[in-house]
C-alpha positions in Angstrom: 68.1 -55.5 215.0 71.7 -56.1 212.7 69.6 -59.4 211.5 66.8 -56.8 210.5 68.6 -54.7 208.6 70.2 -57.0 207.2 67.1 -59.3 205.7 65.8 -55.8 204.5 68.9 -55.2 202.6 68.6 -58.6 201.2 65.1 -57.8 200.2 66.1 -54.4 198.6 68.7 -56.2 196.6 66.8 -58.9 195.3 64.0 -56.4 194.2 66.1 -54.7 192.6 68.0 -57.5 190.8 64.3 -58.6 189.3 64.2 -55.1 188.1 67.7 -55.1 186.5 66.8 -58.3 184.6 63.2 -57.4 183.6 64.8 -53.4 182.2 67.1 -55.8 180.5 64.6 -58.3 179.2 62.5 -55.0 178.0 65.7 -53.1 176.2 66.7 -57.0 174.5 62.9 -56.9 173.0 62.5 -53.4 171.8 66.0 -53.8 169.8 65.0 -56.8 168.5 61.6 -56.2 167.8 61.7 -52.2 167.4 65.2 -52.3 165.2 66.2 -55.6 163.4 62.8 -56.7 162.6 62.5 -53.3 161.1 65.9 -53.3 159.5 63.9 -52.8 156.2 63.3 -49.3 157.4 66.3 -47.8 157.3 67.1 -48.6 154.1 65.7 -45.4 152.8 68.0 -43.8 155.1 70.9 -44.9 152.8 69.2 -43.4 150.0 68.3 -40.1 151.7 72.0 -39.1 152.6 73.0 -41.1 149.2 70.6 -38.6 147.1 72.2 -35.5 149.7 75.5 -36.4 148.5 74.8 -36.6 144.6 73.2 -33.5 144.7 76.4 -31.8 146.3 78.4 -33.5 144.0 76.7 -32.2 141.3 76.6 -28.3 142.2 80.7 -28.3 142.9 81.0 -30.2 139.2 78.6 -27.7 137.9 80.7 -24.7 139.0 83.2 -23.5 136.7 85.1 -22.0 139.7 85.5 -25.1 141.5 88.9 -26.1 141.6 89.0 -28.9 144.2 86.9 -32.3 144.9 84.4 -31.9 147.9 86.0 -32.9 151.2 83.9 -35.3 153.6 83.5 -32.0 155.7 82.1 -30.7 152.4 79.3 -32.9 152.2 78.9 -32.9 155.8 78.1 -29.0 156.0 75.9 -29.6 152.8 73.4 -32.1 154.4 73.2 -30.5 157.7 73.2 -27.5 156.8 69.7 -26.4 156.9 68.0 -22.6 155.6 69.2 -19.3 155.9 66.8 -17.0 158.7 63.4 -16.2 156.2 62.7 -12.6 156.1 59.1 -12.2 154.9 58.8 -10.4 151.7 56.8 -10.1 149.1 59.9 -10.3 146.2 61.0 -14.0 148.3 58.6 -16.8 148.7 59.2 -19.2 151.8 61.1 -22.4 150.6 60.9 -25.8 152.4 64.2 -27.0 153.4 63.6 -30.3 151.8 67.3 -31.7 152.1 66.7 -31.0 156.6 63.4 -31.0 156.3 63.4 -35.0 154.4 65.7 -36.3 157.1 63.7 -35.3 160.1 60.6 -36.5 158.9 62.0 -40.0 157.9 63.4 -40.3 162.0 59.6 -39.5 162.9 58.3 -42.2 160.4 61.5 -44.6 162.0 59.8 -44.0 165.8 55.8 -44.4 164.1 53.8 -46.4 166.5 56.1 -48.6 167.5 55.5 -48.2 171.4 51.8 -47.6 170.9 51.6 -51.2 169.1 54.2 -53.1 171.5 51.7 -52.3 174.4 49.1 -54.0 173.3 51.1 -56.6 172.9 54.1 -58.5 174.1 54.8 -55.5 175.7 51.7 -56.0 177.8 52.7 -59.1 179.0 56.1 -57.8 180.4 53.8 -54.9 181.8 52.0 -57.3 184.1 54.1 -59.6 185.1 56.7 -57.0 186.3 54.0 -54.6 187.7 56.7 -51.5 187.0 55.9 -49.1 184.4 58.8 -47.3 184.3 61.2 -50.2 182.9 58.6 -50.2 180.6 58.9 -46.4 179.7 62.5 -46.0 179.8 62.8 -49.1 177.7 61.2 -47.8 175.1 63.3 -44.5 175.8 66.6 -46.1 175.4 64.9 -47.9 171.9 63.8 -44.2 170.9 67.7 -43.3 171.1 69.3 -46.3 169.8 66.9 -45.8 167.0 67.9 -41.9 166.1 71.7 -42.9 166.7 71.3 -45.8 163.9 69.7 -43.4 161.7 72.4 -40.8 162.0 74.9 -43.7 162.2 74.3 -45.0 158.8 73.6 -41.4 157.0 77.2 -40.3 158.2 79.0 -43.8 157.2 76.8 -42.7 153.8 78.7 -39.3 153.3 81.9 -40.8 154.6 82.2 -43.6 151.9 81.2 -41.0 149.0 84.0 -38.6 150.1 85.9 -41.5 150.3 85.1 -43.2 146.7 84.9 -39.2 145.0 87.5 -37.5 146.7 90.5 -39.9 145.5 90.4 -42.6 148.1 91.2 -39.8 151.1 88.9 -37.6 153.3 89.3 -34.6 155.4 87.7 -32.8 157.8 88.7 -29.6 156.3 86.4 -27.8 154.4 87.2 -26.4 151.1 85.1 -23.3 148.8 82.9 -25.9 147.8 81.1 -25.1 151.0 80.8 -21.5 149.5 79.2 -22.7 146.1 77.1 -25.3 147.5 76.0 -24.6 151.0 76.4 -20.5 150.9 78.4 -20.7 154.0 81.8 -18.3 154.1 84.3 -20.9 154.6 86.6 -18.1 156.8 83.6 -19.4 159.9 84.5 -22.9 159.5 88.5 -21.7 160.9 88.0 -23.4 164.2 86.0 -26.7 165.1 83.5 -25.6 166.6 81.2 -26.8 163.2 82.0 -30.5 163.7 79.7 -30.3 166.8 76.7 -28.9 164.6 76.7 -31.3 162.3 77.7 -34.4 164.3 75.1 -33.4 167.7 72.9 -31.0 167.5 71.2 -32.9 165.2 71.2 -35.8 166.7 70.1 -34.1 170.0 67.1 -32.0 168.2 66.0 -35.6 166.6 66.1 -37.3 169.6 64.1 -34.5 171.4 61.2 -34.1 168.5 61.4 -38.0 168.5 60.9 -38.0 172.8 57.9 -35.9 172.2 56.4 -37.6 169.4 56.6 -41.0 171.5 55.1 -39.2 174.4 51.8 -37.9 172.6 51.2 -41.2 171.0 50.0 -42.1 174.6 47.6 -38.5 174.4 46.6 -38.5 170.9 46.4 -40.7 168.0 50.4 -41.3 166.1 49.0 -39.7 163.2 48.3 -36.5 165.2 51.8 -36.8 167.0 53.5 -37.2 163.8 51.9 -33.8 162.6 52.8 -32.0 165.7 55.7 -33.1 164.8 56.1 -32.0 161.2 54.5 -28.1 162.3 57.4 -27.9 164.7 59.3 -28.5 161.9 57.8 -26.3 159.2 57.4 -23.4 162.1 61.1 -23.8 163.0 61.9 -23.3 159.3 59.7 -20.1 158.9 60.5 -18.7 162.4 64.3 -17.9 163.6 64.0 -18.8 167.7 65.7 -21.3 169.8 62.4 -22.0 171.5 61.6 -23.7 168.1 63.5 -26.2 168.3 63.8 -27.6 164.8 66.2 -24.1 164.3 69.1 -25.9 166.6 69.7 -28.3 164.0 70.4 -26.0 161.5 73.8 -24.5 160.4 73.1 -21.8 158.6 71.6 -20.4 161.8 74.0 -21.0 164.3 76.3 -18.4 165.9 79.4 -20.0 163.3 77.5 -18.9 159.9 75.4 -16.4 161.4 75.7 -13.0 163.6 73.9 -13.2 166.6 72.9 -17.2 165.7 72.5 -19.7 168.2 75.2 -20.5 170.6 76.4 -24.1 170.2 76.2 -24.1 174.3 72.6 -22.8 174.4 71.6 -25.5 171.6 73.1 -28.1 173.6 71.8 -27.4 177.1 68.4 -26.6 175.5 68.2 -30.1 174.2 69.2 -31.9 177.0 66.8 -29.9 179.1 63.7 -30.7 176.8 64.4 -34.5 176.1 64.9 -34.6 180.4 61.4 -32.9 180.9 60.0 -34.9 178.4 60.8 -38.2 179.3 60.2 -37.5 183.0 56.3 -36.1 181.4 55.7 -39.2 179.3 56.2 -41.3 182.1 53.9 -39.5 184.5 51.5 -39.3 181.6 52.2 -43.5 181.1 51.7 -44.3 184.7 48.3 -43.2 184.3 47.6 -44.4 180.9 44.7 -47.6 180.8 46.3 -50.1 179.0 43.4 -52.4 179.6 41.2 -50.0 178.2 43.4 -49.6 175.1 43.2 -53.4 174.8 39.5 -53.9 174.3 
């Protein structure tokens, strides 16, 4: 009975070792394949964030009342900052955010069909020969984050080398009135913190999330048809103040530091983490039935 157990622990082991080394086999190609084969991409992401930057820099030199040099935390606020709550009107026309609006559309063209294309082909081949989906799913997961977290990566080393090379060689986190002239935020609700988190997470959660769900309905619909789910969540969120939108998260200008009853930085947080949970636990019950074969021919 001990020799039992004991050969069925053996065999438990081993399977899972095959699993480790195929998940790891999976992640190795997707960052190769998915990320520095496509290191071309993100070179538009330099220029994005390079273009956010300018065009701070330019509105606080363009103000006679400025009397300091944006700080890094200056052009941080400024690119993340997002739109003020729309109140319809007739006297105010809704205005695309095109500074938030630019950045989250370029992390949905990063993810495109990458997943859709790998399974019909190398991809496959790992597919079959391990006979477990789910490496194959949460592979492409882990690529869907690395890729967001390069993307956000690279725009903030962006805005921290133009603070650095415009602001005298220093940068500091502390933001100065130029946040007042250029992103209409009262720079008395930047006191504590607390904004750091806003600018440096949220984000990143909210891209990861739209990113998650874009990936998943690429294995429903055709990726053009998840990229412009993708884009009206985005639009809605700008013309609709609610967390349920989540595209609002992401933006300063509606969070509970810059605005009275705005979104708590907890309730942001724990909304993300609950959406990109159900969806990747949805895309793979939605993969594990998904005819590969069928796709194929």
């Amino acid at each position: 009975m001990i020799r039992c157990n004991s050969t069925e622990e053996q065999t438990q082991s081993s399977k899972m070792n095959t699993y480790l080394q195929v998940l790891i086999m999976q992640i190795k190609h997707d960052f190769t394949i998915g990320i520095l084969y496509q290191w071309k991409k993100y070179i538009p992401s330099v220029l994005i964030f390079l273009c956010i930057c300018l065009e701070c820099y330019m509105k606080a030199q363009g103000n006679a009342l400025a009397e300091n040099k944006a700080t890094y935390a200056d052009y941080l606020i400024y690119a993340f900052r997002g739109m003020e709550v729309y109140i319809p009107s007739p006297d105010k026309k809704f205005e695309i955010p095109v500074i938030w609006l630019s950045m989250n559309l370029y992390v949905a063209f990063l993810i495109g069909d990458y997943p859709l294309k790998d399974i019909l082909g190398f991809g496959q081949q790992i597919l079959i020969r391990s006979n477990h989906r789910g490496q194959w799913w949460f592979s492409k997961c882990i690529w869907n984050l690395c890729s967001v977290l390069l993307f956000y990566f690279i725009g903030n080393l962006v805005i921290f080398l133009f603070a650095l090379a415009f602001c005298g060689g220093t940068v500091s986190m502390t933001p100065t009135e130029v946040v007042s002239m250029t992103a209409n935020i009262d720079i008395n609700r930047l006191t504590d913190h607390k904004w750091i988190l806003f600018v440096f997470v949220i984000p990143f959660l909210t891209s990861i999330t739209l990113s998650l769900v874009q990936m998943t309905l690429e294995f429903v619909t055709k990726p053009i048809f998840s990229y412009a789910i993708v884009v009206c969540i985005l639009i809605l969120s700008g013309y609709f103040f609610t967390p349920f939108l989540i595209g609002n998260n992401s933006m300063l200008l509606r969070s509970e530091i810059v605005l009275q009853n705005g979104i708590p930085l907890i309730a942001a947080v724990l909304f993300a983490i609950f959406l990109i949970g159900f969806t990747v636990l949805a895309g793979y019950l939605i993969f594990k039935r998904y005819d590969v074969l069928a796709k194929k021919s």
